[in-house]
C-alpha positions as CSV (number, residue, x, y, z in Angstrom):
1,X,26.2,-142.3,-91.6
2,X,23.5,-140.2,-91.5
3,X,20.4,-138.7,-94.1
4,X,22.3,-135.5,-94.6
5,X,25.5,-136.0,-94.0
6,X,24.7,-138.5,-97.2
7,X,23.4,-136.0,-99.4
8,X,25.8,-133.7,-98.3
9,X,25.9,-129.7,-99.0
10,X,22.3,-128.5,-98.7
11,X,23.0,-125.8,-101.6
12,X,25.1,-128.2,-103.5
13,X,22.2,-130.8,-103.3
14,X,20.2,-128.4,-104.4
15,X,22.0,-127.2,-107.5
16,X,22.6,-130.5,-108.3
17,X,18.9,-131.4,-108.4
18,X,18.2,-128.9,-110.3
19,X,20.1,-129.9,-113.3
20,X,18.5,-133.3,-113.1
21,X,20.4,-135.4,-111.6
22,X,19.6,-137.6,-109.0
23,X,20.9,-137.7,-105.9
24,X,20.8,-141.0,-103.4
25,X,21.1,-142.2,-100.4
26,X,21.0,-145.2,-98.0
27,X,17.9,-145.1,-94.8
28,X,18.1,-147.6,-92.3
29,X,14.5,-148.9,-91.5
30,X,14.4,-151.0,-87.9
31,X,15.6,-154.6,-88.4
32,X,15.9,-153.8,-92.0
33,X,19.0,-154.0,-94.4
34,X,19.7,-150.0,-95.6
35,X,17.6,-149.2,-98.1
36,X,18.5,-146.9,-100.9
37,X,16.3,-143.9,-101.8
38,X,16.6,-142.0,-105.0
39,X,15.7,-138.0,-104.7
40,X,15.0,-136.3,-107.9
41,X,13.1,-133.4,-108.7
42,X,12.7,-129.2,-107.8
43,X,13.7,-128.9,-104.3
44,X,12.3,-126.4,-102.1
45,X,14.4,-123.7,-100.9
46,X,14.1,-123.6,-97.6
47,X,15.8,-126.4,-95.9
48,X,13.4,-126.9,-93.0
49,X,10.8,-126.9,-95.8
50,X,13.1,-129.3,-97.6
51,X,13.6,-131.8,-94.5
52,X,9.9,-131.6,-93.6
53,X,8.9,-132.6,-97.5
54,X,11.6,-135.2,-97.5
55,X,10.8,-137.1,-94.4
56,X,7.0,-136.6,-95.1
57,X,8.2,-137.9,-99.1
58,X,10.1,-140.9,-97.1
59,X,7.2,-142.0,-94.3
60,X,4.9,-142.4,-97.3
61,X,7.0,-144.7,-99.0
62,X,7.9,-147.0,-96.6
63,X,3.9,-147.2,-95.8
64,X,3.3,-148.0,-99.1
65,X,5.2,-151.3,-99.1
66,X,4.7,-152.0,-95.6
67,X,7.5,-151.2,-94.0
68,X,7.1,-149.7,-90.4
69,X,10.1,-148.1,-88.3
């Protein structure tokens, strides 16, 4: 299943995020088990802006622990 289809309702996610809740998901990585991601925080309105920051939020990650795709 894919990233958004995950999360869900774009405006939904969004409401939900707002209140503080976190909202997670599970990224598959190459040859790598699925990996479980956390989102928390103001999301942007836009969702292009939204998906942009998110996979841009996501590359970074996975950099930082080595992980490469």
């Amino acid at each position: 299943m894919g990233l958004h289809e995950q999360l869900g309702d774009f405006e939904l996610l969004c409401a939900k995020l707002r209140t503080g809740a976190p909202a997670q998901a599970f990224v598959k990585v190459s040859s790598y088990s699925p990996i479980m991601v956390e989102l928390t925080g103001t999301p942007n309105s836009s969702r292009r802006q939204f998906d942009s920051d998110l996979a841009d939020a996501l590359i970074e990650a996975f950099k930082s622990v080595g992980l490469r795709a």
